[in-house]
C-alpha positions in Angstrom: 120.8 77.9 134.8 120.4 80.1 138.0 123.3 82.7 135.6 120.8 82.7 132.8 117.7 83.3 134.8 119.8 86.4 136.2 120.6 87.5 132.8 117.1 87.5 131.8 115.7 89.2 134.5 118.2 92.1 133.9 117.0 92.3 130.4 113.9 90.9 130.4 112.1 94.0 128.0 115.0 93.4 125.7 114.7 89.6 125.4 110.8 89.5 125.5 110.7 92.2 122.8 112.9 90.4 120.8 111.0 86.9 120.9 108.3 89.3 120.0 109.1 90.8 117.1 111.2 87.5 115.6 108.1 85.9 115.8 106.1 88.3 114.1 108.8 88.3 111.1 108.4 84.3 110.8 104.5 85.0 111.3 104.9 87.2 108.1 107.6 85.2 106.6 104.9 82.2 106.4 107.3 79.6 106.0 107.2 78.1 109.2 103.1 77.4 110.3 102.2 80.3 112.5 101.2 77.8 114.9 104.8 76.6 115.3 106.1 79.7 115.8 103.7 81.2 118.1 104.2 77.5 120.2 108.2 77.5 119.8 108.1 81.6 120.9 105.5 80.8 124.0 107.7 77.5 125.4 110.9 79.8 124.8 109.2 82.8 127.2 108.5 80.2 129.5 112.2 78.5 129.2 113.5 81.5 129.9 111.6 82.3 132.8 110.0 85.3 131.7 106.7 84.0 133.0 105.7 81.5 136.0 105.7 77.7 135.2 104.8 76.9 138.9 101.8 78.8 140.6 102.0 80.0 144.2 100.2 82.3 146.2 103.4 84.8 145.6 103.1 85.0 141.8 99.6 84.5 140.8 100.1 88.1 138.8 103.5 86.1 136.8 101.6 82.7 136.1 101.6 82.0 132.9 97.8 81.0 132.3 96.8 84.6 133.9 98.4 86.3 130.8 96.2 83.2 128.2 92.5 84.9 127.8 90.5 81.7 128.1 87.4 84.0 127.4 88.7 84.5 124.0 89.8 80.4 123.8 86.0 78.7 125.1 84.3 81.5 122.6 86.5 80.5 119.7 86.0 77.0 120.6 82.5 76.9 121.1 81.9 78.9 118.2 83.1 77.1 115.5 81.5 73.7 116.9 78.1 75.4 116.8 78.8 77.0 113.3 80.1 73.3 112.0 77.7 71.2 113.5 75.1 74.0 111.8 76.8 73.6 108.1 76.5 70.0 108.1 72.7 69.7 107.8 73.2 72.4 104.2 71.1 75.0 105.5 73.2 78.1 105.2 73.6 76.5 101.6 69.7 76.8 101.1 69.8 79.9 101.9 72.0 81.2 100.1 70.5 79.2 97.0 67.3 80.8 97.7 68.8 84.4 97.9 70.4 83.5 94.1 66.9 82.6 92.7 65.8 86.0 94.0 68.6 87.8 91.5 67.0 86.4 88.7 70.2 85.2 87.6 71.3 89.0 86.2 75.1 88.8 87.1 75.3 92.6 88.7 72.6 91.6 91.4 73.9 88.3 91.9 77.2 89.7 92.7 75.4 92.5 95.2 73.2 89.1 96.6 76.4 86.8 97.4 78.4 90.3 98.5 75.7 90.9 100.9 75.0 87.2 102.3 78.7 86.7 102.5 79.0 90.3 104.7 75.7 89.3 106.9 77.2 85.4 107.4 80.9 87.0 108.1 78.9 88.5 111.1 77.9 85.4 112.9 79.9 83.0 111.4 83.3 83.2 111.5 85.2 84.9 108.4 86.6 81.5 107.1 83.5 79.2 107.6 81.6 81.7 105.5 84.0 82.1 102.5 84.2 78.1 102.4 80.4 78.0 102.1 79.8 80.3 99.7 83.1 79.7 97.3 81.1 76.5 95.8 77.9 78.5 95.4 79.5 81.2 93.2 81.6 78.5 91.5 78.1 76.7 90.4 76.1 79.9 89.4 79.4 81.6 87.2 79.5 78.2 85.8 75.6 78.5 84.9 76.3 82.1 83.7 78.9 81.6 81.8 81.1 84.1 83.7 84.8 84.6 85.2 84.1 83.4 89.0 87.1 86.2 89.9 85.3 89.3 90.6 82.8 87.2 92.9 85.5 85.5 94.6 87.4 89.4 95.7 84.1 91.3 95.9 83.3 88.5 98.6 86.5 88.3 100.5 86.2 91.7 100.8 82.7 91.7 102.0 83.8 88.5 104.4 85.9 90.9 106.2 83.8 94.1 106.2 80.9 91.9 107.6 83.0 90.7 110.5 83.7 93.8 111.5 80.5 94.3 112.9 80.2 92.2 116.0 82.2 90.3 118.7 82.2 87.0 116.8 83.0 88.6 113.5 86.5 88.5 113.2 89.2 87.2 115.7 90.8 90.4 116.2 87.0 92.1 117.7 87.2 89.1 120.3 90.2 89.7 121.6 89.1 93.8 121.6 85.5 92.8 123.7 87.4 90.7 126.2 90.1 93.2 126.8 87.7 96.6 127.1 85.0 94.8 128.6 82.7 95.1 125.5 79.5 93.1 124.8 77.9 92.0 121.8 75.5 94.9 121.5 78.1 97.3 122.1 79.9 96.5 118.9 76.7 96.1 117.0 75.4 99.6 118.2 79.2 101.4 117.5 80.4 99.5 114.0 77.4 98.3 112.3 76.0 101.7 111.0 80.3 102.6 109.6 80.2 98.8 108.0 77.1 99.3 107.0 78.3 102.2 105.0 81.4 100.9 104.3 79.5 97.8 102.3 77.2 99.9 100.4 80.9 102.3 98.8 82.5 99.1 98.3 80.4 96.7 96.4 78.7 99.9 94.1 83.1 100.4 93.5 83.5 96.9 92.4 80.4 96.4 90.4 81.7 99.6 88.7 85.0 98.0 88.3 83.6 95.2 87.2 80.8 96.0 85.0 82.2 94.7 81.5 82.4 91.2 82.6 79.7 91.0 84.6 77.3 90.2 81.8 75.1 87.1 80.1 72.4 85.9 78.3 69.1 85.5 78.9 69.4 81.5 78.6 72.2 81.3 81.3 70.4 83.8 83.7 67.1 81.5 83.4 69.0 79.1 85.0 70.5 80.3 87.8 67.1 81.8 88.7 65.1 77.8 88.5 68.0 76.3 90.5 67.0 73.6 92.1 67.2 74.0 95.8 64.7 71.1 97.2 67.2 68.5 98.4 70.2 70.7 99.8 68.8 70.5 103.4 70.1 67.2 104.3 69.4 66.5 107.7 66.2 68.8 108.2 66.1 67.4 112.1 69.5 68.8 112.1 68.5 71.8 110.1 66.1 72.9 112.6 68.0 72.1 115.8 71.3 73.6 115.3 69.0 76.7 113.3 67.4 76.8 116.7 70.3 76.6 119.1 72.0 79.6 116.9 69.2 81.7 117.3 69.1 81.1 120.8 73.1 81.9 121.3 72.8 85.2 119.0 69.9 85.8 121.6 72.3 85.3 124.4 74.8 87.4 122.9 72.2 90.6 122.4 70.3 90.4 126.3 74.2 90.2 127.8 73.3 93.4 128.9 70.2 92.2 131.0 71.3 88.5 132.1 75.1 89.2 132.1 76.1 85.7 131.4 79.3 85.7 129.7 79.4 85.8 125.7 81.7 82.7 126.2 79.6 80.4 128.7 76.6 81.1 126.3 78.2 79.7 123.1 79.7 76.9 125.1 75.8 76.2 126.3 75.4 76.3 123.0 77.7 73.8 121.8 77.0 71.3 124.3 73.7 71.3 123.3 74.2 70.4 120.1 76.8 68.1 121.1 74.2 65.9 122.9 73.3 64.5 119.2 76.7 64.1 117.9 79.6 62.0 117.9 82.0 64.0 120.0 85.1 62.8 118.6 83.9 63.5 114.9 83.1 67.1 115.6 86.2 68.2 118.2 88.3 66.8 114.9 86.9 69.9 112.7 87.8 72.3 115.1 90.3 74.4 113.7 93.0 73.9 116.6 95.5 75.4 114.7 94.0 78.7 115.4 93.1 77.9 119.1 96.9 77.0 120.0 98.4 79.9 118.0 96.3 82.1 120.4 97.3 80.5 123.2 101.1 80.7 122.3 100.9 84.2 121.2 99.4 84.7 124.5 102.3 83.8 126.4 104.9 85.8 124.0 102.6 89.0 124.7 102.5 88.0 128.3 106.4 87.8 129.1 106.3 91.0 127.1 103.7 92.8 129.1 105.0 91.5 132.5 108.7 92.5 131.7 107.2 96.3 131.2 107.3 96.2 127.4 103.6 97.2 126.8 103.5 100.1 129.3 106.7 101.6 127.4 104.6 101.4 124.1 101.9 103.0 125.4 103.8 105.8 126.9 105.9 106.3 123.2 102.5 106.4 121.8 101.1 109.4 124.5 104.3 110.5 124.0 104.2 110.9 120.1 100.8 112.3 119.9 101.5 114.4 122.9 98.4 112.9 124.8 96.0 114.2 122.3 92.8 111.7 121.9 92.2 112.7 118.3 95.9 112.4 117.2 96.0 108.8 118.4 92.7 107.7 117.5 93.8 108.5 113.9 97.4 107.1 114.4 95.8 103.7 115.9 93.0 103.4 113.1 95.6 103.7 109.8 98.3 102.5 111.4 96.6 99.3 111.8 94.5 99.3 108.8 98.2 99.3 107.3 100.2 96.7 109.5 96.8 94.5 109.2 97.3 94.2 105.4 100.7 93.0 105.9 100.9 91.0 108.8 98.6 88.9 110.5 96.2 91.2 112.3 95.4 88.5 115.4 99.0 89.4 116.7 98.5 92.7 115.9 95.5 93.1 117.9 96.7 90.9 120.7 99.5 93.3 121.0 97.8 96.4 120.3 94.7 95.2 122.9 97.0 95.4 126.1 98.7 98.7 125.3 95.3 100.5 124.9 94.5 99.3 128.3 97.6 100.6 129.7 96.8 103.7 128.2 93.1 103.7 129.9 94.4 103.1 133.3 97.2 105.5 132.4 94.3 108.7 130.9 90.7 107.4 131.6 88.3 104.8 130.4 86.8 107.9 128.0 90.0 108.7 126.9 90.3 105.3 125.9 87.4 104.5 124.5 87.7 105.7 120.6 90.6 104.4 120.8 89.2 100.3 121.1 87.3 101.4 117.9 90.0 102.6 115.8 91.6 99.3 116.5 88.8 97.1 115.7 88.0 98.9 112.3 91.7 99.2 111.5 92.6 95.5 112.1 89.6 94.1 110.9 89.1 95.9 108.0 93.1 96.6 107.1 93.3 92.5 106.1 91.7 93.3 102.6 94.3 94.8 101.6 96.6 91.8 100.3 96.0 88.3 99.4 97.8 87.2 103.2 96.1 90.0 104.6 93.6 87.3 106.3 92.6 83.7 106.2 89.3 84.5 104.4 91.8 85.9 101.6 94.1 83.3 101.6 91.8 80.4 101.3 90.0 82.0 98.5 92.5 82.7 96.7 94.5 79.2 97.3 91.0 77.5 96.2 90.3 80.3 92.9 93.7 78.8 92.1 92.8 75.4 92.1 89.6 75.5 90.1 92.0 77.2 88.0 91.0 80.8 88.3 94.4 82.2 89.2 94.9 85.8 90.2 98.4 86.9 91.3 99.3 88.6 94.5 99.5 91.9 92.2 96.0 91.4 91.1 94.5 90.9 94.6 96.8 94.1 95.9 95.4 96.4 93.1 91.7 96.0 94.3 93.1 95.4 98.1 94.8 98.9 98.3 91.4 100.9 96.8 89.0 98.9 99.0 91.2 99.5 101.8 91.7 103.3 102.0 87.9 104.1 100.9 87.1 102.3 104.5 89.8 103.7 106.4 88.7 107.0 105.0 85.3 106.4 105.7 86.5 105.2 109.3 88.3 108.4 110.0 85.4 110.7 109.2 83.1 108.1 111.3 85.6 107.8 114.4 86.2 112.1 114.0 82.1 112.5 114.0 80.9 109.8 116.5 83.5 109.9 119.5 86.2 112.8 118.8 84.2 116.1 117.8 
């Protein structure tokens, strides 16, 4: 044992870079769970003595739990109990019913109406909480159209994933990014919303062009979607107005960060507890999706060994190196190369890995330097999963559920759509990036 933990600490960027990049292939590879693999890659880091198992005053900076962000792990957490807890009294349901009547049922404004609640939701919600409540909505109303569900269902994973580019709770990938640089809430809402924004508007007007042919019905069918009746899907209206009030209240906590400075995290745990007062806690720590929370904390510990063996401050230094220190050269390289890699591999790895490296490279340069560069990442990862069907889990549930209801569309299909949507925001990213932080 005491020859292998010699061996390893001679080649510890070598072995930790390996474990690395074998677990991204079986992340990709998607045969093996990704939380398996980012368990089995975290214990073998460990095994191997890449990180501390035992803490002492010695290696606090090698214990394992300094390289796991638990900021990222209670927000997560916290977050999808409030966002459950919220969906069970139907009143995100409602609203979105209510938004529908509004379209009076014309199939080009219904498809702007969902795109647009599903982008707003993707926001505050998480991605794949928001594409589970609204699949069932535009199931019903193509059904009362008469319509193929299909260019609902991709117009709003899309959207899903535009949306949650826009603040810290968006999209996984923009919470490891605000933990990492130090970013609040308001930050990302006053440096992404105005490109998403944009971004939104280009998108849907290019898939309702796409689109137009099919989306089309009579004036029968669109009567009906407009006189849906939306009077008993609030089910719990105590519940309705409780968890509707303790949202508010945690959005509100997120936006005045800047004056109260209590932690984005500890105010969505308040949050949670709240509401958990009036539940059954064992029936609502069953829903969250712990999947997700262990596969961060495993990929923590794989990043970890990699970081403390040296591995991420090589990276960073190829990067400078490559661009030859110059800001706008690696903006740019940042934002399409992970635009790209996010459309094939999972982009909460990506980010995870990419996340420490920019930090090297701000204490390397300067916290200016830097800072364009946090925001190439977040529009490049974020917004880089539309372009396959496994690009995301919004996507991939979609799909897997389209499928099922037995609207199939092949990986082809999705990728034909994915590619277009995908380079008109990177393109629009790159002139907003160039204008906002690099001219």
């Amino acid at each position: 044992m005491e020859h292998l933990h010699t061996l390893v600490s001679q080649n510890a960027i070598m072995i930790s870079a390996i474990i690395l990049i074998v677990a991204y292939i079986f992340i990709a590879w998607e045969k093996i769970s990704k939380v398996t693999v980012a368990l089995l890659g975290g214990s073998l880091t460990l095994f191997l003595g890449l990180l501390a198992t035992e803490k002492t005053p010695e290696n606090l900076a090698q214990y394992f739990t300094s390289f796991i962000d638990f900021n990222v792990i209670f927000l997560l957490v916290s977050m999808m109990i409030v966002v459950h807890i919220a969906s069970k009294s139907g009143m995100f349901t409602w609203l979105a019913n209510e938004i529908l009547k509004k379209t009076k049922g014309k199939p080009k404004l219904v498809l702007i109406a969902l795109a647009v609640f599903t982008a707003v939701a993707s926001a505050f919600l998480d991605n794949v909480t928001t594409v589970i409540l609204i699949m069932p909505i535009t199931f019903a109303a193509c059904k009362l159209l008469d319509i193929n569900p299909i260019p609902f269902l991709i117009t709003e994973v899309f959207c899903s994933n535009i949306g949650g580019t826009a603040t810290l709770i968006g999209d996984p990938p923009n919470i490891i990014i605000g933990s990492a640089a130090g970013f609040s809430f308001m930050d990302f809402v006053k440096e992404l919303t105005a490109v998403v924004v944009i971004i939104m508007f280009v998108v849907v007007s290019f898939m309702v062009f796409a689109y137009r042919k099919q989306l089309t019905s009579s004036d029968e069918k669109m009567a009906l979607v407009s006189q849906i009746d939306n009077s008993n899907t609030i089910t719990d209206k105590a519940l309705a107005i409780r968890s509707g009030l303790v949202l508010l209240l945690v959005v509100l906590g997120f936006v005045t960060h800047d004056i109260t400075h209590i932690p984005t995290f500890l105010v969505a745990m308040i949050g949670a507890a709240v509401l958990m007062i009036f539940e059954k806690p064992e029936k609502v720590l069953v829903e969250v999706e712990w999947n997700t929370i262990f596969f961060f904390i495993g990929l923590f510990i794989i990043i970890g060994g990699f970081e403390h063996a040296g591995g991420i401050e090589i990276m960073a230094n190829w990067l400078l190196e490559v661009t030859k220190g110059s800001q706008e050269a690696t903006s740019m390289l940042i934002l399409w190369a992970s635009g790209i890699l996010s459309g094939i591999i999972d982009n909460i790895p990506y980010t995870a890995t990419m996340a420490p490296m920019i930090a090297t490279i701000e204490t390397t340069m300067s916290e200016a330097y830097a800072y364009p560069l946090w925001w190439s990442l977040a529009l490049g990862a974020c917004l880089g999963g539309n372009m396959t069907m496994i690009g995301a889990a919004a996507n991939v549930i979609v799909t897997e559920n389209a499928n099922k209801a037995g609207h199939k569309f092949s990986f082809m299909y999705f990728l034909k759509y994915g590619v277009i949507v995908t380079m008109i925001s990177l393109a629009i990213s790159t002139v907003y990036v160039y204008l906002r932080y690099l001219r």
